[in-house]
VMD Tcl script that builds the backbone (N, CA, C; Angstrom):
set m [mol new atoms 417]
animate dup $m
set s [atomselect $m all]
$s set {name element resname resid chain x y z} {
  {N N UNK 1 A 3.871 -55.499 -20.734}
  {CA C UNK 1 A 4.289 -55.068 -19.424}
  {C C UNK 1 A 5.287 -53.929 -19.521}
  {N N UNK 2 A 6.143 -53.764 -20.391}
  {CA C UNK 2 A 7.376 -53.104 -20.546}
  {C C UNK 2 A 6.963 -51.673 -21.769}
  {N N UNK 3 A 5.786 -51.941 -21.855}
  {CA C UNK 3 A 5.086 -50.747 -22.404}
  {C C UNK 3 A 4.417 -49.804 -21.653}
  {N N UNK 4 A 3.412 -50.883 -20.214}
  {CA C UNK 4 A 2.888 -50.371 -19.269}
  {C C UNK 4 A 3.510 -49.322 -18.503}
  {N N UNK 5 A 4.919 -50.000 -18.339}
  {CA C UNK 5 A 5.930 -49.070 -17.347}
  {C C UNK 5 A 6.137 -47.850 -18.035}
  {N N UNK 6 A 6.444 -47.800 -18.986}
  {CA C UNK 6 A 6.991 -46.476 -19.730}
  {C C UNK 6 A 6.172 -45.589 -19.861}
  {N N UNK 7 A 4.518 -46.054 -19.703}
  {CA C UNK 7 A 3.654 -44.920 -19.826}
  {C C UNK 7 A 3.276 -44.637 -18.337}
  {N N UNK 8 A 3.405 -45.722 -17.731}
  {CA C UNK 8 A 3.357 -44.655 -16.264}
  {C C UNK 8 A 4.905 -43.723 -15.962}
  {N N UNK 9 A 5.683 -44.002 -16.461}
  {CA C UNK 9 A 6.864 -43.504 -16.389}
  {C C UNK 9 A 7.196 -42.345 -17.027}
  {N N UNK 10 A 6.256 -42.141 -18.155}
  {CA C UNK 10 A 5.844 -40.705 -18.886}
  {C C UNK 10 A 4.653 -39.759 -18.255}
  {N N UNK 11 A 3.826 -40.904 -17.391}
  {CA C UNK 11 A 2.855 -39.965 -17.046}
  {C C UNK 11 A 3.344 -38.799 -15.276}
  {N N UNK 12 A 4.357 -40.093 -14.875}
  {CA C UNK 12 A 4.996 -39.160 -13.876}
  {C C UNK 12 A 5.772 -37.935 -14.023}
  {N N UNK 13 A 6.341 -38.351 -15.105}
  {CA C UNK 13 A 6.946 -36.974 -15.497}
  {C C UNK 13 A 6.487 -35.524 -15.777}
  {N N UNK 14 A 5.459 -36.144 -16.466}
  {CA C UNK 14 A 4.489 -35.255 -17.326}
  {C C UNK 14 A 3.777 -34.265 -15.827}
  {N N UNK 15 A 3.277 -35.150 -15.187}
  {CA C UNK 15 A 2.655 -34.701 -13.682}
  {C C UNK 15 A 3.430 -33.911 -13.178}
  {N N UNK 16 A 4.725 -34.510 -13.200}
  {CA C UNK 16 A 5.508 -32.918 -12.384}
  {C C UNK 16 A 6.180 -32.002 -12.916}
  {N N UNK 17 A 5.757 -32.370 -14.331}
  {CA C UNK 17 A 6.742 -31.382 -14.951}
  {C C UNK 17 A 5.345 -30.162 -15.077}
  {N N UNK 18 A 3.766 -30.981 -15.039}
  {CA C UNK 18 A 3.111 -29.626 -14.899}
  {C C UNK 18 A 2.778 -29.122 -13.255}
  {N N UNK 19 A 3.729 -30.075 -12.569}
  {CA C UNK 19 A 3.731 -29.263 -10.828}
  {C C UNK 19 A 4.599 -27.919 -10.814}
  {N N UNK 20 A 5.448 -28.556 -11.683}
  {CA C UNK 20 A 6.681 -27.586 -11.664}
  {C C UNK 20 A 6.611 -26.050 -12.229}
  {N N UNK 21 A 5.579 -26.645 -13.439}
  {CA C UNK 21 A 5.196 -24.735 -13.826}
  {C C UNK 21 A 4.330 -24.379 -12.998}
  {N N UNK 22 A 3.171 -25.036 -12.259}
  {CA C UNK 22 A 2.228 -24.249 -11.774}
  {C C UNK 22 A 2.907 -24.090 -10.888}
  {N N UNK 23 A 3.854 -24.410 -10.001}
  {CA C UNK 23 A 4.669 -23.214 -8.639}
  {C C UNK 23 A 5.540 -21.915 -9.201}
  {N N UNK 24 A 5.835 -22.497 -10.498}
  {CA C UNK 24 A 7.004 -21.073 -11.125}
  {C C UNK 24 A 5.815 -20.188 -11.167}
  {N N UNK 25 A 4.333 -20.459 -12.018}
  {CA C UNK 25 A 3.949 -19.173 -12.117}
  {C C UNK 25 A 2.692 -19.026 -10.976}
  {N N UNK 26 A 2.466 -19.357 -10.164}
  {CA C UNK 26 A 1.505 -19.046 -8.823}
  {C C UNK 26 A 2.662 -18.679 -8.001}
  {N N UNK 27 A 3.825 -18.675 -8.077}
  {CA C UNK 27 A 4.802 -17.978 -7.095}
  {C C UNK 27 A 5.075 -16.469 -6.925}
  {N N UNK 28 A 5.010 -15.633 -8.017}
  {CA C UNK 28 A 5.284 -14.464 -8.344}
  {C C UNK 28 A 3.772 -13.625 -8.089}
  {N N UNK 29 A 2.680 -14.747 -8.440}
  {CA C UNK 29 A 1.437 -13.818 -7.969}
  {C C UNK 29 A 0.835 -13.720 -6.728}
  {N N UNK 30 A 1.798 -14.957 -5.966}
  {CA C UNK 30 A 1.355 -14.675 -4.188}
  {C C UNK 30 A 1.932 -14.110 -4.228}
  {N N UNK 31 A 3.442 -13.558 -4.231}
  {CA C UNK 31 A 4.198 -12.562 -3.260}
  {C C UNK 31 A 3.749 -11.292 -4.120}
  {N N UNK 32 A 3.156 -11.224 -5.340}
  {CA C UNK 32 A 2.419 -9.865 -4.979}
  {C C UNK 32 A 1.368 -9.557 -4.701}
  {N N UNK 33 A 0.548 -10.684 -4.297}
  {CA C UNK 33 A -0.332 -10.540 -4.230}
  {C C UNK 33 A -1.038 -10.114 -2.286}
  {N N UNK 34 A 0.668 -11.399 -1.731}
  {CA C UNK 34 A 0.762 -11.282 -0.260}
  {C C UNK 34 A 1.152 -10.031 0.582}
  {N N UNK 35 A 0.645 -9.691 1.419}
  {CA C UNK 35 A 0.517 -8.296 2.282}
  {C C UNK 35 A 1.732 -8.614 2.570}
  {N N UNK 36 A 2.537 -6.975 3.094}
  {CA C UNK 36 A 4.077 -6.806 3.465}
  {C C UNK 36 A 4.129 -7.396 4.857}
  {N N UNK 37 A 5.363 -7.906 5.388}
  {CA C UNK 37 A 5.258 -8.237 6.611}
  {C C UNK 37 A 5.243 -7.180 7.560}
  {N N UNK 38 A 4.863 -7.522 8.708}
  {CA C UNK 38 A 4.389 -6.011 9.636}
  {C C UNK 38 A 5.529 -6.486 10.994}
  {N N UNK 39 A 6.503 -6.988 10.568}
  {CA C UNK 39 A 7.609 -7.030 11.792}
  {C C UNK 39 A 8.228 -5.747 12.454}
  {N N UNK 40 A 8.674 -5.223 11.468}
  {CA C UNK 40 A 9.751 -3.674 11.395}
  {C C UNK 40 A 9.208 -2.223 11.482}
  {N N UNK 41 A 7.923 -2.653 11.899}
  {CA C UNK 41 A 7.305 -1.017 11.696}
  {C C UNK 41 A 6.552 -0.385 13.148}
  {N N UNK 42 A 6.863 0.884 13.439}
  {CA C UNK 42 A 6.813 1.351 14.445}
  {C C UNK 42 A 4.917 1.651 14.673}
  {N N UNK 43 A 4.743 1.342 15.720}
  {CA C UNK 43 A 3.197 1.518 16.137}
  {C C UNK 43 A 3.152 3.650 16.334}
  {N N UNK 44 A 4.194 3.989 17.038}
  {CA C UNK 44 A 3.987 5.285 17.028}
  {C C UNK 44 A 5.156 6.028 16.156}
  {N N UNK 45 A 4.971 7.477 15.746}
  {CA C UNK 45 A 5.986 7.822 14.343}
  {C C UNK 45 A 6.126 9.272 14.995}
  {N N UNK 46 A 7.329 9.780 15.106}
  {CA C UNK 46 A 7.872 11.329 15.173}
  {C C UNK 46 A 8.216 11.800 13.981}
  {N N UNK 47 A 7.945 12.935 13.663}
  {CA C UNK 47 A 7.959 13.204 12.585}
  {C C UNK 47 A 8.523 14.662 12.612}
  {N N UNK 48 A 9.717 15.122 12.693}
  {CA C UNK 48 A 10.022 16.537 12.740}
  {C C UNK 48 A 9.283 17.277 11.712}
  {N N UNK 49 A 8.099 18.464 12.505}
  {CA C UNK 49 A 7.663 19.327 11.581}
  {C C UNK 49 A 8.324 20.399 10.863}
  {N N UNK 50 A 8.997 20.763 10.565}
  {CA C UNK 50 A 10.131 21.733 9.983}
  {C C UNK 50 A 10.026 20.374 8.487}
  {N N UNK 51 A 9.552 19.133 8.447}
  {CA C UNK 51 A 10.010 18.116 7.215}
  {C C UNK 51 A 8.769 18.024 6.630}
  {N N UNK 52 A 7.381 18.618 7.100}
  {CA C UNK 52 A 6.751 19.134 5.940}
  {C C UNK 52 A 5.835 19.955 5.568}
  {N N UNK 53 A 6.693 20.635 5.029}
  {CA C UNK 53 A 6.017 21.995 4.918}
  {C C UNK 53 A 4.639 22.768 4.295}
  {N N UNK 54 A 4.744 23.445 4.350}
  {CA C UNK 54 A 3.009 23.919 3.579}
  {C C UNK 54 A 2.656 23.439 2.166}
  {N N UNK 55 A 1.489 22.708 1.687}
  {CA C UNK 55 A 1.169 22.262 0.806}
  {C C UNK 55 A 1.883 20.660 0.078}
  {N N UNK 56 A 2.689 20.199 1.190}
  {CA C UNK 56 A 3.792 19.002 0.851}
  {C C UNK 56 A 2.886 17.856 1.312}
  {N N UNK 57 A 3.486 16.770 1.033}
  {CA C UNK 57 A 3.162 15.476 1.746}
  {C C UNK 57 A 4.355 14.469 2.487}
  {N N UNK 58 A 4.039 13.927 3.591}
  {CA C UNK 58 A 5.407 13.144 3.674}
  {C C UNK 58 A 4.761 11.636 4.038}
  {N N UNK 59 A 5.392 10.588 3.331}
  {CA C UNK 59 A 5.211 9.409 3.516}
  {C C UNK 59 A 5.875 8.421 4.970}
  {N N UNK 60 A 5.287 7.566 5.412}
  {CA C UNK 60 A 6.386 6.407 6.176}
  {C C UNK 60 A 5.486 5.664 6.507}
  {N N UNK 61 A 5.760 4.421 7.308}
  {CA C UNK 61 A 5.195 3.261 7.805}
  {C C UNK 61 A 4.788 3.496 8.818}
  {N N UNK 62 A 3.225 2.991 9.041}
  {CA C UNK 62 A 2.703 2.800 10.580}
  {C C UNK 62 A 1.909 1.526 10.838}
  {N N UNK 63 A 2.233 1.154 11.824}
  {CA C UNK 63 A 1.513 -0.042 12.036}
  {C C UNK 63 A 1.502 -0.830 10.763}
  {N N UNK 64 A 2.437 -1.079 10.201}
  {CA C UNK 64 A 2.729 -2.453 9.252}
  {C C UNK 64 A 2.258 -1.845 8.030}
  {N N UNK 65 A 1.723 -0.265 7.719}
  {CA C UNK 65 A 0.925 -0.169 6.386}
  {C C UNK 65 A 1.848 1.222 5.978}
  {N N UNK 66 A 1.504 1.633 4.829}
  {CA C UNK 66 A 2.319 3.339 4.450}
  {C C UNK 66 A 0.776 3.937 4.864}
  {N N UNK 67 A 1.604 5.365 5.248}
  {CA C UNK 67 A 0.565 6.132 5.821}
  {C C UNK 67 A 1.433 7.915 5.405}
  {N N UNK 68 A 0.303 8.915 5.662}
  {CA C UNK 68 A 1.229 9.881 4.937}
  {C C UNK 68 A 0.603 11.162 5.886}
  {N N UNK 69 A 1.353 12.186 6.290}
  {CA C UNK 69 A 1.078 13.151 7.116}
  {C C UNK 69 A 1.074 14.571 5.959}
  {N N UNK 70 A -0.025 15.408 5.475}
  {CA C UNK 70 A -0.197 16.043 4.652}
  {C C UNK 70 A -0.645 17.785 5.323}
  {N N UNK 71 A 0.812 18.691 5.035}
  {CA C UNK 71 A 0.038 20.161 5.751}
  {C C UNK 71 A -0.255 20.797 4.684}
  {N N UNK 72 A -1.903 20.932 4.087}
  {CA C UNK 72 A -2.642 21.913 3.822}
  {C C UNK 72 A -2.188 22.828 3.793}
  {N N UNK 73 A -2.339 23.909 2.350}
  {CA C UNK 73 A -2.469 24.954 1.779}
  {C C UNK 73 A -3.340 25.847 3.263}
  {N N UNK 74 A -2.500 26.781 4.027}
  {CA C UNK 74 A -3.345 27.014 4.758}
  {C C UNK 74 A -2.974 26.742 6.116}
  {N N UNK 75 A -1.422 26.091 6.175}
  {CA C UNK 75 A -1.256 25.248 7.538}
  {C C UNK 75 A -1.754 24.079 8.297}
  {N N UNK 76 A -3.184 23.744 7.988}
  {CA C UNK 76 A -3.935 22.547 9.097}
  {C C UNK 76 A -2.686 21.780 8.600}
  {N N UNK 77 A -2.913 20.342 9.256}
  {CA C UNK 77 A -1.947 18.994 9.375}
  {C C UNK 77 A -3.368 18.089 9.207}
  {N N UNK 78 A -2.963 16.917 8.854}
  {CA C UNK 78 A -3.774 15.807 8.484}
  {C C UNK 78 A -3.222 14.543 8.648}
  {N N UNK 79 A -3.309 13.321 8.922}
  {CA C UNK 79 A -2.031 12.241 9.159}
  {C C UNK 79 A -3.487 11.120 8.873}
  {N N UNK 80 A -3.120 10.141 7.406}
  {CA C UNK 80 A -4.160 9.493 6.895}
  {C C UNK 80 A -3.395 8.125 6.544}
  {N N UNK 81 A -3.967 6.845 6.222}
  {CA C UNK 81 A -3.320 5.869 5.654}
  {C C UNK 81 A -3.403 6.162 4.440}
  {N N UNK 82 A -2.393 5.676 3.954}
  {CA C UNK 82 A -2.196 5.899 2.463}
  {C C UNK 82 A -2.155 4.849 1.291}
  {N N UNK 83 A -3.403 3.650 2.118}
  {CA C UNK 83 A -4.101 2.972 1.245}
  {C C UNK 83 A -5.050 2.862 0.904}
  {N N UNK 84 A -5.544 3.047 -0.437}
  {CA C UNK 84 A -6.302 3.561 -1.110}
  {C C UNK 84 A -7.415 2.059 -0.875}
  {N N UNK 85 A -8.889 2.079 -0.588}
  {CA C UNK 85 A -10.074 1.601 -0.099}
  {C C UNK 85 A -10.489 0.737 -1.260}
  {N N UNK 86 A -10.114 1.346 -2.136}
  {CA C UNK 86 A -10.567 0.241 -3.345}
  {C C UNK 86 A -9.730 -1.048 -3.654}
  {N N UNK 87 A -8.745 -1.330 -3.821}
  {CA C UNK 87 A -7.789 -2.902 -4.031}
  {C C UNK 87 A -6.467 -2.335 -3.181}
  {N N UNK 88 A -6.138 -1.260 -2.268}
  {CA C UNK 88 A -4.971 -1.550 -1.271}
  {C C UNK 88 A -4.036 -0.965 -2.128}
  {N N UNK 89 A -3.550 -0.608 -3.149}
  {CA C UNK 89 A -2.388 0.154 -3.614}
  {C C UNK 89 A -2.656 1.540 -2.421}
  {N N UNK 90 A -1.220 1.944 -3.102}
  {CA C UNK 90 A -0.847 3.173 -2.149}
  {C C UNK 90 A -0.851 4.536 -2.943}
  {N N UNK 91 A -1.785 5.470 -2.353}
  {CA C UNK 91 A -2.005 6.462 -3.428}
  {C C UNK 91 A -0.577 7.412 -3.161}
  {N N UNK 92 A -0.520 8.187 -3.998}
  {CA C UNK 92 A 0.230 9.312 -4.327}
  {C C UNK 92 A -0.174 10.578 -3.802}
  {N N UNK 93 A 1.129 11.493 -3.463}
  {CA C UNK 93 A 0.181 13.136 -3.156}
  {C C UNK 93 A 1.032 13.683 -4.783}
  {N N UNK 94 A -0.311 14.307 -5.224}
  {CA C UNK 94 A -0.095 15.210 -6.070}
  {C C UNK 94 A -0.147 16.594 -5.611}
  {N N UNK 95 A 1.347 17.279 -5.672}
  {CA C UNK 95 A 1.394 18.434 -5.017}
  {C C UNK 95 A 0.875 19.551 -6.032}
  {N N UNK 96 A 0.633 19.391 -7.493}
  {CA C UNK 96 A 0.644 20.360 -7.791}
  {C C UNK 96 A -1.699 20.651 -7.789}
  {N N UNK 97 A -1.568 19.851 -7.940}
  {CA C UNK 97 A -3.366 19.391 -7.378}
  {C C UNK 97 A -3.694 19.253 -6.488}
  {N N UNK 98 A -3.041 19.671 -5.388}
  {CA C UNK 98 A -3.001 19.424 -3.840}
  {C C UNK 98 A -3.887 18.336 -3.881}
  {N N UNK 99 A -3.997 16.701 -4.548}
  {CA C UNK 99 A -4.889 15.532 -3.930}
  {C C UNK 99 A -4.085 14.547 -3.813}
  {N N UNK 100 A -5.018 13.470 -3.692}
  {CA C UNK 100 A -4.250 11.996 -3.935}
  {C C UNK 100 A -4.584 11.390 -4.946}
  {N N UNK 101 A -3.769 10.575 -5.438}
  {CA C UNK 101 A -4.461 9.621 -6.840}
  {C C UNK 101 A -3.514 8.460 -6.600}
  {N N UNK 102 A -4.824 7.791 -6.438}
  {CA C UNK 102 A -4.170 5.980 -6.529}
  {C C UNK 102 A -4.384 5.626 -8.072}
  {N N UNK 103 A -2.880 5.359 -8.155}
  {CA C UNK 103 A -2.442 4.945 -9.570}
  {C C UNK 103 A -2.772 3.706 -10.231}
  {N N UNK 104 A -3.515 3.023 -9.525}
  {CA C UNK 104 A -3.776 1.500 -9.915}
  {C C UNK 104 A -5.337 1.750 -10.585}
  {N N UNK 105 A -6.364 2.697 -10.542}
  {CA C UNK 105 A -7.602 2.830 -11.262}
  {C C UNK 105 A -8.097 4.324 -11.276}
  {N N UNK 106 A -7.191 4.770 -10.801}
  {CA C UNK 106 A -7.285 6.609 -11.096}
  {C C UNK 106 A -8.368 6.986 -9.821}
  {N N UNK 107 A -8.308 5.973 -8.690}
  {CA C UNK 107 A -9.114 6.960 -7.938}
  {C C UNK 107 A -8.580 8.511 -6.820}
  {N N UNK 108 A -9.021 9.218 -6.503}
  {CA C UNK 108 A -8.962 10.775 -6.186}
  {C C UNK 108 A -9.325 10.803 -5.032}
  {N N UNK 109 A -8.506 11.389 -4.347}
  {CA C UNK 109 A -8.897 11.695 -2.858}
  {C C UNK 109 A -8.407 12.884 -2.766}
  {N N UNK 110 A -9.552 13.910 -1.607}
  {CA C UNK 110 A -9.206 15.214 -1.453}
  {C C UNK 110 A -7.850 15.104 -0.353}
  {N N UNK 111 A -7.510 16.221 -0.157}
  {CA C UNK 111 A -6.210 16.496 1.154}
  {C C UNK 111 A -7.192 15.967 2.616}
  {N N UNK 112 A -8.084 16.310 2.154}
  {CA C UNK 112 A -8.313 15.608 3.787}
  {C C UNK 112 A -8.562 13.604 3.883}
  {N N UNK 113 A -8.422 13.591 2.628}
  {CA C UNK 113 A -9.044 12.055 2.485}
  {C C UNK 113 A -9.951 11.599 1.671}
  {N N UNK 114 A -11.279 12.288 1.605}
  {CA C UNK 114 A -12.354 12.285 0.996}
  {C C UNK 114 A -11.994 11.626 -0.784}
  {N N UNK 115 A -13.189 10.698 -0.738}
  {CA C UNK 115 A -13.217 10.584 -2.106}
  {C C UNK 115 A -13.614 11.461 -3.397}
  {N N UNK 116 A -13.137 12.012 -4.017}
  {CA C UNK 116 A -13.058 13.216 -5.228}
  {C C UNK 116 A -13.953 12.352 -6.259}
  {N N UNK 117 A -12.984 10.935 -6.819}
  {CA C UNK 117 A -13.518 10.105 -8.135}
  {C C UNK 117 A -12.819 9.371 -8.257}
  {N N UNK 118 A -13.350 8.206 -8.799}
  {CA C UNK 118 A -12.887 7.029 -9.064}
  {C C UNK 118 A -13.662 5.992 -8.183}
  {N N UNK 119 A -12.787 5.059 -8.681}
  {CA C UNK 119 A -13.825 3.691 -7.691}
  {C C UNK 119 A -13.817 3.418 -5.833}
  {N N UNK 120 A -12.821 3.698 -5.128}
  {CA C UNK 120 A -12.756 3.947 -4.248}
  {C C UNK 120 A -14.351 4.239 -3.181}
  {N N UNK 121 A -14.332 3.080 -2.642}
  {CA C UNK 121 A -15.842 3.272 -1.876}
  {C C UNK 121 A -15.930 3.641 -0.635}
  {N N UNK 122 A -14.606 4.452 -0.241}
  {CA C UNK 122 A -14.436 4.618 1.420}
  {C C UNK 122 A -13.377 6.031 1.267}
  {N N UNK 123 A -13.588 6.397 1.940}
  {CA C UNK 123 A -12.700 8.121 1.984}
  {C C UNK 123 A -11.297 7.041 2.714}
  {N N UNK 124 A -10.644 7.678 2.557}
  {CA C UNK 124 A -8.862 7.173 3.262}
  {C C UNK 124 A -9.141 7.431 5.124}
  {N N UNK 125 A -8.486 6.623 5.602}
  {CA C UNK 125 A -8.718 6.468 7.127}
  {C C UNK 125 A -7.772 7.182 7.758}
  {N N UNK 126 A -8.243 8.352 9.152}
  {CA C UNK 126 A -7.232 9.264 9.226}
  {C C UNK 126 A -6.626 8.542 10.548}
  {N N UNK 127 A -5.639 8.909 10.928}
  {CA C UNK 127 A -5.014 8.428 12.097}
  {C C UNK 127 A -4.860 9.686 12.863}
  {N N UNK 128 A -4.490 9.443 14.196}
  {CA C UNK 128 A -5.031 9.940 15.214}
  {C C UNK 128 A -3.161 10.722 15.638}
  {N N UNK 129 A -3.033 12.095 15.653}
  {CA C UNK 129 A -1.312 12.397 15.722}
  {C C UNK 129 A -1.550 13.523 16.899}
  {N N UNK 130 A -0.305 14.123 17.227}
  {CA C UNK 130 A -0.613 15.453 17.726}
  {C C UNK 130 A 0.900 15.650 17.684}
  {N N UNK 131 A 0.364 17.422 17.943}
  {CA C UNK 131 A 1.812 18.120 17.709}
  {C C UNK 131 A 2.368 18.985 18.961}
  {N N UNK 132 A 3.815 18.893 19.501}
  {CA C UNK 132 A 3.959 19.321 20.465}
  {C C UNK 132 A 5.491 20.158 20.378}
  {N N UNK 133 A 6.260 20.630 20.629}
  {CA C UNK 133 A 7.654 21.234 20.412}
  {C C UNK 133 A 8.267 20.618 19.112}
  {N N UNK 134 A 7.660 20.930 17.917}
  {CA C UNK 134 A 8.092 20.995 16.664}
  {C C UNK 134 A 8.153 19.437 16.353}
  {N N UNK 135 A 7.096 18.185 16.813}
  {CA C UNK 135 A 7.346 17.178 16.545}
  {C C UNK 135 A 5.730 16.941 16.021}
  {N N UNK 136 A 5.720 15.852 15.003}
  {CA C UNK 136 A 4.309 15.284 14.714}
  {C C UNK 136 A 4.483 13.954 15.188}
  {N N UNK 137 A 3.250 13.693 16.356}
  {CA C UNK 137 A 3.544 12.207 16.521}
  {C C UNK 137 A 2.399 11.759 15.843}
  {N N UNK 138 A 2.725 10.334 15.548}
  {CA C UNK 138 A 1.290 9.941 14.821}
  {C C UNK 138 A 1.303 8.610 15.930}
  {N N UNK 139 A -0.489 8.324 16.224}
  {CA C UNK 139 A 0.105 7.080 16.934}
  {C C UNK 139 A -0.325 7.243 18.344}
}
mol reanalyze $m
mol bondsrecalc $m
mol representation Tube
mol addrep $m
């Protein structure tokens, strides 16, 4: 009897001592795995144009996601999300390549969005802005 106890008394332990790692390490891969919260982020965005200039990119939050307003070699304006279609990382502007490259599998997007290369199965989604007395609204 007093043998019985001790092995259920080892087996409880044992049980939570492997509860206990599987929350230490499934903890760190939900929260990166979990989308940002979308409390704090503005549905529409002003954007003083004088902040980006020819051939630049400028980043910020819209509607709960990063999104990036890009003026073309050339002047046009462009205002796109700036998550990349293939697994959701956030691409980069490479200014000196005027593109994008999402750093998580090397995929390429032109300045307007378009997919260049890489895995990416959807061109970047543009959002809808306009420009009026030196402001970009997006939104």
């Amino acid at each position: 009897m007093e043998r019985n106890g001790r092995r259920t008394f080892l087996g409880v332990c044992l049980g939570g001592l492997a509860a206990a790692v599987a929350a230490v390490t499934a903890w760190p891969v939900y929260r990166y795995l979990a989308p940002r919260s979308t409390g704090a982020t503005a549905a529409r965005v002003d954007i003083p144009e004088k902040d980006v200039p020819e051939g630049e990119a400028r980043f910020f939050e819209f509607n709960g996601a990063s999104a990036v307003v890009v003026r073309k070699r050339g002047g046009g304006l462009i205002a796109l999300s700036a998550v990349c279609t293939h697994l959701g990382c956030i691409v980069q502007w490479e200014k000196d390549k005027q593109d994008f490259l999402c750093p998580c599998h090397g995929g390429h997007y032109s300045p307007e969005g378009a997919v260049t290369a890489g895995p990416p199965p959807k061109p970047l989604t543009k959002l809808p802005f306009s420009v009026a007395n030196g402001t970009i609204t997006v939104g």
